[in-house]
LOKOLTOR-713183 format. One line per field, with one value per residue: residue number from 1; residue in three letters; chain; x negated, z, y negated of N, C-alpha, C in turn. Coordinates in pm, whole numbers, always signed. Each point is the difference from the previous one (the first is absolute). Layout:
N
n = [NUM	...]
res = [ALA	...]
chain = [A	...]
n.c1 = [X	...]
n.c3 = [Z	...]
n.c2 = [Y	...]
ca.c1 = [X	...]
ca.c3 = [Z	...]
ca.c2 = [Y	...]
c.c1 = [X	...]
c.c3 = [Z	...]
c.c2 = [Y	...]
//
This chain:
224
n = [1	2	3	4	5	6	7	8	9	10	11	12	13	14	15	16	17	18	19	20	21	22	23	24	25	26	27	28	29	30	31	32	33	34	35	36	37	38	39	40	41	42	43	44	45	46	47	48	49	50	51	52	53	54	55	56	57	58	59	60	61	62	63	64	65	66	67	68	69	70	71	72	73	74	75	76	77	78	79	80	81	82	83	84	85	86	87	88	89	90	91	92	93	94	95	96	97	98	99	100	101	102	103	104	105	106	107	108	109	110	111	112	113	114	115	116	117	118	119	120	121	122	123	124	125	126	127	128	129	130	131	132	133	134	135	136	137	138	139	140	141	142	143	144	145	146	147	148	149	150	151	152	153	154	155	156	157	158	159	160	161	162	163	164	165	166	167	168	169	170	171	172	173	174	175	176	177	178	179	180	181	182	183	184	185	186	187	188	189	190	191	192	193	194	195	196	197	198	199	200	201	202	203	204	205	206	207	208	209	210	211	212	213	214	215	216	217	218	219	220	221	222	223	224]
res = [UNK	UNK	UNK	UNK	UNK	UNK	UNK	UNK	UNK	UNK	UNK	UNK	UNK	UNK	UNK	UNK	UNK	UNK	UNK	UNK	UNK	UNK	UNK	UNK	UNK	UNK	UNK	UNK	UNK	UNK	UNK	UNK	UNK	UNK	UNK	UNK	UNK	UNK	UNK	UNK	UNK	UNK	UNK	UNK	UNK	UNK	UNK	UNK	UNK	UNK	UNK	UNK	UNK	UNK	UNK	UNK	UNK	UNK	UNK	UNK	UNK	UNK	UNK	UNK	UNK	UNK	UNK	UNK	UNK	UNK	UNK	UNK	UNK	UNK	UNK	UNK	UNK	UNK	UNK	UNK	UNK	UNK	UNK	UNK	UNK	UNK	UNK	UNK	UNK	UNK	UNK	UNK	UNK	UNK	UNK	UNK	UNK	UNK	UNK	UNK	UNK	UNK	UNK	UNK	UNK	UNK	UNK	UNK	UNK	UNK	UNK	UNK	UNK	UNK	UNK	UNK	UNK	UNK	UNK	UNK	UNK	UNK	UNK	UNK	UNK	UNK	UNK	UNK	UNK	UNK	UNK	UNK	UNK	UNK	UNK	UNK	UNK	UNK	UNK	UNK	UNK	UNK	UNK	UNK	UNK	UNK	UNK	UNK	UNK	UNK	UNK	UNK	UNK	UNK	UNK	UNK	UNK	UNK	UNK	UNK	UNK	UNK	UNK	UNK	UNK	UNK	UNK	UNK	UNK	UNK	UNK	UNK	UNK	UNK	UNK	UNK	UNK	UNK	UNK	UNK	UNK	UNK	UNK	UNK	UNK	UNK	UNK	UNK	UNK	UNK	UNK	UNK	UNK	UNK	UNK	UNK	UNK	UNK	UNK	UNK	UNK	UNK	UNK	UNK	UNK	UNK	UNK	UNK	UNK	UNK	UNK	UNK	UNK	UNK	UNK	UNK	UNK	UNK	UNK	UNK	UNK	UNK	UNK	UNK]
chain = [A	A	A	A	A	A	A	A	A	A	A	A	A	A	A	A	A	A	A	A	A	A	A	A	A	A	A	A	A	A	A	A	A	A	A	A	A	A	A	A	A	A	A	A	A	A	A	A	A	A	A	A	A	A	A	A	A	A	A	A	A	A	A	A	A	A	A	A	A	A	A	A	A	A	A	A	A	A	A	A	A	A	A	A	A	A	A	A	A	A	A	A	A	A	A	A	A	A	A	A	A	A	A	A	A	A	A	A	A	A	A	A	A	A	A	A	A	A	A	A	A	A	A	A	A	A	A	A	A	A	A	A	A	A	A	A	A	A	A	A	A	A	A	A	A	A	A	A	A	A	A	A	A	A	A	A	A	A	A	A	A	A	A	A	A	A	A	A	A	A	A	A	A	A	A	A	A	A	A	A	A	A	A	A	A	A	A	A	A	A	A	A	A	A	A	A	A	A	A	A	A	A	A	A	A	A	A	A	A	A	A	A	A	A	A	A	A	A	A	A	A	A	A	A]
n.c1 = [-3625	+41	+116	+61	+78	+123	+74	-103	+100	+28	-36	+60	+100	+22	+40	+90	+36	+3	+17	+109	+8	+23	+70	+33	+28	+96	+49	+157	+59	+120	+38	+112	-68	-117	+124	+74	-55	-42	+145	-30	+7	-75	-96	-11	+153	+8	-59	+58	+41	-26	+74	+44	+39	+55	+118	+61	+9	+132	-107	-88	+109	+92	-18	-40	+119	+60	-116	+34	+119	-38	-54	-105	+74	-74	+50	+19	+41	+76	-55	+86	+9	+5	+73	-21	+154	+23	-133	+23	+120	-85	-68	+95	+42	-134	+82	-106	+16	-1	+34	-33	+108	-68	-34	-119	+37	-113	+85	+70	-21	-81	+125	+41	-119	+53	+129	-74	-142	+114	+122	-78	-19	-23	+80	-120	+1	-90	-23	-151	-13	-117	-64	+128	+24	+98	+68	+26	-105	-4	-86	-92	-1	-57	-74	-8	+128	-12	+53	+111	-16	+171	+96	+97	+86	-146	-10	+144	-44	-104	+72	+105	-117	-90	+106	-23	-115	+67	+61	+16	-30	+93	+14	+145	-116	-81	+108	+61	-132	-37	+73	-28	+97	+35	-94	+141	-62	-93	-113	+14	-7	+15	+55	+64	-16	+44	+34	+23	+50	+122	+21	+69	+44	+118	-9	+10	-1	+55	+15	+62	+60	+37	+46	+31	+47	+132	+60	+119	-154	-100	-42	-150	+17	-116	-83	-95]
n.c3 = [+13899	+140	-50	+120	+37	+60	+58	+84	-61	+140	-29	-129	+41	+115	-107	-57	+120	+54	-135	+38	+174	-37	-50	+54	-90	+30	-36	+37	-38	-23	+13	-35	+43	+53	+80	-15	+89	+23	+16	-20	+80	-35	-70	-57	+12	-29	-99	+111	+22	+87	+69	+12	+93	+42	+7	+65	-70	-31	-82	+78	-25	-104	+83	+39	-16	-16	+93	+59	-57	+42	+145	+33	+38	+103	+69	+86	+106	+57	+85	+124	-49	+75	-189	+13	-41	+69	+41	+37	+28	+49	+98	+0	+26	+46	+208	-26	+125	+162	+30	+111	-46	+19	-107	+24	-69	+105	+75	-10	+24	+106	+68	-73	+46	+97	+7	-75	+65	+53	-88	+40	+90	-151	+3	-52	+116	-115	-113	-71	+45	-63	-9	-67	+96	-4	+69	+6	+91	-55	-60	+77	-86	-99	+20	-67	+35	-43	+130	-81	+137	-18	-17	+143	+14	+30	+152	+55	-47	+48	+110	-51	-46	+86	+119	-123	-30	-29	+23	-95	+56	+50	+14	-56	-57	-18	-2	-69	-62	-21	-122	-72	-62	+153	-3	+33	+123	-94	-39	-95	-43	+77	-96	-98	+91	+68	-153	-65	+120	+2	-102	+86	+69	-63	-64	+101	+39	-68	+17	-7	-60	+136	-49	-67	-100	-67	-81	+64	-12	+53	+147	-21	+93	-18	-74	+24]
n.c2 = [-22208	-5	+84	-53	+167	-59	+33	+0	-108	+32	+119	-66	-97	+51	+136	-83	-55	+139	-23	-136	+44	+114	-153	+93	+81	-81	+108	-56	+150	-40	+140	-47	-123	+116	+63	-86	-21	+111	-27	-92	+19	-66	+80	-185	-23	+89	-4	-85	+95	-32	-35	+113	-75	+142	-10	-113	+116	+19	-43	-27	+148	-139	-97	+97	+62	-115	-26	+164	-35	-131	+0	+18	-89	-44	+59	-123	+95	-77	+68	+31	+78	+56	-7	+109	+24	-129	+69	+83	-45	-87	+97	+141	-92	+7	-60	-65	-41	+43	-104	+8	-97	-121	-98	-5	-158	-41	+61	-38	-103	+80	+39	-91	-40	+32	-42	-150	+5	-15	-73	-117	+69	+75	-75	-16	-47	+5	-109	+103	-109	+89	-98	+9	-26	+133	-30	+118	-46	-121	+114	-102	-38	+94	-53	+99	-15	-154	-11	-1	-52	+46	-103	+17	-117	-66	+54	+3	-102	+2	+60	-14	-103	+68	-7	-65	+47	+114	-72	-55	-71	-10	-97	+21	+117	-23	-108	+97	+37	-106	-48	+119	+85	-60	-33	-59	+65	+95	-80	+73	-143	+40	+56	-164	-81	+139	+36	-110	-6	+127	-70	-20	+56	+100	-94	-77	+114	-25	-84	+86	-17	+54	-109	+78	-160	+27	-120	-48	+51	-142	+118	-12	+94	-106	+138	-26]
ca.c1 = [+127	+49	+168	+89	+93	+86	+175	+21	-82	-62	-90	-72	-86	-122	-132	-73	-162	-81	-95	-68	-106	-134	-29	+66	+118	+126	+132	+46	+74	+85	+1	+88	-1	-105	+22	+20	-162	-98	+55	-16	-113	-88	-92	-168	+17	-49	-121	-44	+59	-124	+149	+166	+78	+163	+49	+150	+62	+88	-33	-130	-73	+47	-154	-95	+23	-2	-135	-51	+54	-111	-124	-110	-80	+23	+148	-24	+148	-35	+90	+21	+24	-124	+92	-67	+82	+3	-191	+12	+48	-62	-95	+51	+72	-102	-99	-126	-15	+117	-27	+74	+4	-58	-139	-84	-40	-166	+8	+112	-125	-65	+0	+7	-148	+10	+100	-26	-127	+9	+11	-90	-69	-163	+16	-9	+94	-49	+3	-90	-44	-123	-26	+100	+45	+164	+65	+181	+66	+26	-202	-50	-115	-167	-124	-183	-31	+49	+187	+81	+116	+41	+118	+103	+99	-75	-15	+45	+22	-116	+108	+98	-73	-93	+95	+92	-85	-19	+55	-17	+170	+74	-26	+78	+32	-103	+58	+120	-118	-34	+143	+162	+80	+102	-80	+28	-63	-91	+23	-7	-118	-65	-76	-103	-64	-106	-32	-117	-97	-93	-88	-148	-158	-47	-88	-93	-65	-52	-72	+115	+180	+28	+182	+47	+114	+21	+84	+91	+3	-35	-112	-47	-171	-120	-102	-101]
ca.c3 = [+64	+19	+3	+91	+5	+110	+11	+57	-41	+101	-28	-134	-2	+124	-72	-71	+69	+65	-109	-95	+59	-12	-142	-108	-36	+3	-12	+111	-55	+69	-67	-86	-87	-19	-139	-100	-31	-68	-153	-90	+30	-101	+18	+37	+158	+71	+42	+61	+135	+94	+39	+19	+126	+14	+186	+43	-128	+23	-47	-50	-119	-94	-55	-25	-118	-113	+12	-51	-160	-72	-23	+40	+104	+119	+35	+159	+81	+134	+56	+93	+84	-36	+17	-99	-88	-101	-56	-93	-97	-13	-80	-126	-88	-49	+40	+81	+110	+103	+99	+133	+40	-42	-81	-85	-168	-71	-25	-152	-80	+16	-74	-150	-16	+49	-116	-109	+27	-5	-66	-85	+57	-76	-78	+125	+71	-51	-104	-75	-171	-34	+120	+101	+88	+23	+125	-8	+182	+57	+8	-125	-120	+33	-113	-40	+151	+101	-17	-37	+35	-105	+77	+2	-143	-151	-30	-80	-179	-50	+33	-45	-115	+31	-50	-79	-67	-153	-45	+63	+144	-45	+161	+60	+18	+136	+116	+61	+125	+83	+111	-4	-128	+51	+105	-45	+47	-35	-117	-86	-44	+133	-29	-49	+79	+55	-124	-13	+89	-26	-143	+7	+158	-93	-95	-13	+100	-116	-139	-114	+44	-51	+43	-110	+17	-136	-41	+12	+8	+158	+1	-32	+48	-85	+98	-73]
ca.c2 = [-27	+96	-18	+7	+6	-26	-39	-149	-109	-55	+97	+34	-159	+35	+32	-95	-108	+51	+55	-114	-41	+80	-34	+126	-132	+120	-28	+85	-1	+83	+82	-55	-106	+37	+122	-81	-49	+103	+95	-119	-119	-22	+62	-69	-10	+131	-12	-148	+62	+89	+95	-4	+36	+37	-53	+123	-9	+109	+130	-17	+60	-2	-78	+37	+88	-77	-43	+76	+39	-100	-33	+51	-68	+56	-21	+63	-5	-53	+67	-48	+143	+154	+98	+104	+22	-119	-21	+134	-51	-144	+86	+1	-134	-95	-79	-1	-7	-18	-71	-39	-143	-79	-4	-151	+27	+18	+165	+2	-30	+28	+150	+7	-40	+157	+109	-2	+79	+187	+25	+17	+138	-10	-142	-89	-123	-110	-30	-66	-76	-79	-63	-22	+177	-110	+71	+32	-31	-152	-101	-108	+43	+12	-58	+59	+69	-84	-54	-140	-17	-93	-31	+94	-9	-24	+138	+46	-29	+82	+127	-11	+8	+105	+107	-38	-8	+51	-119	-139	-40	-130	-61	+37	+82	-70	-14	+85	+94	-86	-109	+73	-19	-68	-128	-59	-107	+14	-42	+72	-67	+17	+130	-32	-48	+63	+32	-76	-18	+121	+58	-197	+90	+97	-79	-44	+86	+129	-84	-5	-6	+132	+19	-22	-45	-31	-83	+116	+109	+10	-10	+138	-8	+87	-19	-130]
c.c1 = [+56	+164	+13	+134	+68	+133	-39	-123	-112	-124	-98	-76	-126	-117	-46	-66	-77	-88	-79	-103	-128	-49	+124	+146	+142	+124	+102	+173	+109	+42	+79	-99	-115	+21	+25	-169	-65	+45	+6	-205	-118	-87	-115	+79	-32	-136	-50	+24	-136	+74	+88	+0	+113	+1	+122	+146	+125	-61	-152	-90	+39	-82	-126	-38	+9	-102	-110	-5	-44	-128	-79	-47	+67	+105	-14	+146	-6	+131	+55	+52	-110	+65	-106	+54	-12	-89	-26	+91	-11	-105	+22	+51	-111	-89	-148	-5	+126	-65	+103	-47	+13	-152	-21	-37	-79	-6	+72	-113	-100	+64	+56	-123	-36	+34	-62	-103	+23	+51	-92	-124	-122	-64	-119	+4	-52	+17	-111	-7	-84	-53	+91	+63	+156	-9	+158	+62	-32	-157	+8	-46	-141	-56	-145	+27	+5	+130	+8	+101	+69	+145	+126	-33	-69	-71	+73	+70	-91	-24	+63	-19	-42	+101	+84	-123	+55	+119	+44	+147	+23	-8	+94	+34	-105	+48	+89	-64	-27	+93	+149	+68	+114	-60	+13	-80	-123	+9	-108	-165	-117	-121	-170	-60	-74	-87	-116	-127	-106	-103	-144	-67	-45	-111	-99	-69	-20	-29	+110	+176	+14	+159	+44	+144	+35	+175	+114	-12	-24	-171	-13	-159	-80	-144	-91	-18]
c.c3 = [+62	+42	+100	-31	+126	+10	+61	-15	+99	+15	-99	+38	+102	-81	-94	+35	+31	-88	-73	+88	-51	-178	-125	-35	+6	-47	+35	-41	+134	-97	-124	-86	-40	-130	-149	-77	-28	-105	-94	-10	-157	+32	+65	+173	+82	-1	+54	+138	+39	+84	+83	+145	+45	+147	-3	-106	+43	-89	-102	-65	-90	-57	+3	-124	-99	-2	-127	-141	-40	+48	+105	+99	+157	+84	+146	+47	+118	+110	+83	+105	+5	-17	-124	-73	-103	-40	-133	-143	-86	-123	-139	-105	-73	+30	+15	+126	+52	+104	+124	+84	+168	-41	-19	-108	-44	+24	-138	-127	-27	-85	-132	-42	-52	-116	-143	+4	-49	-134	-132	-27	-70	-9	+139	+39	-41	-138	-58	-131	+31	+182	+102	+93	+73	+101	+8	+179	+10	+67	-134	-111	+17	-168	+59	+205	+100	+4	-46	+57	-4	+106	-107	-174	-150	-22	-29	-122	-41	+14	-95	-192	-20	-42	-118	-119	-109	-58	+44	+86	-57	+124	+39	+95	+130	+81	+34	+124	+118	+117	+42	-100	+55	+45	-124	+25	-60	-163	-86	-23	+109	-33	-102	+70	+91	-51	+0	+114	+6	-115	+50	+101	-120	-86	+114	+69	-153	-140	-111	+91	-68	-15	-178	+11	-141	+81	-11	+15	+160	+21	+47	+55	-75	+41	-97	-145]
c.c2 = [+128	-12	+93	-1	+57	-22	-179	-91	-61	+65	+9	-149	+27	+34	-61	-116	+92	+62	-107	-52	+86	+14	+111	-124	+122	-4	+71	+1	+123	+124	+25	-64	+58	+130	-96	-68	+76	+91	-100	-71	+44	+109	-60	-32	+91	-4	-87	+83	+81	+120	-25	+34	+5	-87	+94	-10	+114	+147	-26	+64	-21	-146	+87	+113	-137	-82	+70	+28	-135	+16	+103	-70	+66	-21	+72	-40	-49	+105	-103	+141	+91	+134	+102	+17	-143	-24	+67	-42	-91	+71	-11	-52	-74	-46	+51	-16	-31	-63	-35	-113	+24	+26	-109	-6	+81	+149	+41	-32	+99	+181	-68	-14	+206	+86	-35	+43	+190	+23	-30	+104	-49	-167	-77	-131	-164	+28	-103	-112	-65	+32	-34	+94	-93	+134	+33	-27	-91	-31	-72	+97	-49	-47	+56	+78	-82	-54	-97	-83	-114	+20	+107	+43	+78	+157	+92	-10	+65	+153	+24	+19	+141	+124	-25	-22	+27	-76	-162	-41	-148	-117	-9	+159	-42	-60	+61	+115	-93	-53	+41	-52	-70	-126	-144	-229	-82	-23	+135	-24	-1	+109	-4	-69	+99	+88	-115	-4	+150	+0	-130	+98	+123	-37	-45	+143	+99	-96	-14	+51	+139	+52	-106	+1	-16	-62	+126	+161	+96	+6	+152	-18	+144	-25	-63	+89]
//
């Protein structure tokens, strides 16, 4: 999920079709109602956030300094001036990138693709189990080296698992990555259903279900 923040509603809604067309799910808060949300919000909500995009705020280094004091995730600014002094400051406050609108998603997309690559520096951009190979940029996964390819959604549940290995997620916390912690449209349960369909191709392409599920506790992928 990535949160859009803006003084205008007309702005945050634009980026939110314009993200749900390219599958990312969003959410879009005015600065007030956004400072109130991240000085509260849950730790597992935060971790449903892929990142943070500033728009036009009376002082946009004060979501990004309070971005910063929860989470690690990437935080790009959308200029609308080409001023050195307001870049620079942007700088300092936190952000990861400065951008000068206009931009296309799939560029936005593309430098948070960017900014988490770098900060992950040693870490490399896939995740081994077994036979299984997961991808951290939106490639299918691989079995023994051949692709798996599998629709939006189910990969990145299977994304999402990968980076969340060393403990088990809740499917609520799965659809909050998935669907946004605001996407009130969408039924919750949605999640076991693309859950089920993933563990039926996993199984049948590796012989056994490599995605362990316990009764209130969640699921947890493991390698054979």
């Amino acid at each position: 999920m990535i949160v859009v923040v803006d003084e205008r509603e007309l702005v945050t809604e634009g980026y939110t079709s314009l993200f749900n067309r390219e599958g990312v799910a969003t959410a879009g808060f005015r600065p007030p109602e956004f400072d109130e949300w991240v000085g509260t919000a849950a730790d597992d909500d935060l971790r449903s956030v892929q990142a943070f995009l500033l728009g036009q705020c009376r002082t946009p280094e004060s979501p990004a300094r309070r971005i910063r004091d929860r989470t690690r995730a990437p935080v790009i600014a959308l200029s609308e001036q080409n001023s050195l002094e307001d870049t620079l400051r942007l700088f300092e406050s936190g952000v990861d990138d400065v951008v000068r609108k206009p931009v296309h998603v799939l560029e936005i997309l593309a430098r948070i693709s960017a900014i988490s690559r770098r900060a992950q520096q040693q870490r490399q951009n896939f995740a081994q189990f077994g036979r299984l190979r997961i991808f951290a940029d939106g490639r299918d996964p691989e079995i023994d080296g051949e692709a798996m390819p599998l629709p939006r959604r189910e990969r990145r549940i299977l994304e999402y698992l990968a980076n969340n290995a060393s403990r088990r997620v809740t499917k609520t916390q799965i659809f909050n990555a998935i669907y946004g912690i605001f996407d009130e449209d969408v039924e919750e349960n949605v999640v076991e259903s693309h859950i089920s369909k993933l563990r039926k191709k996993l199984r049948g392409r590796l012989g056994f279900d490599p995605i362990d599920s316990k009764r209130y506790l969640g699921y947890r992928l493991m390698p054979d």
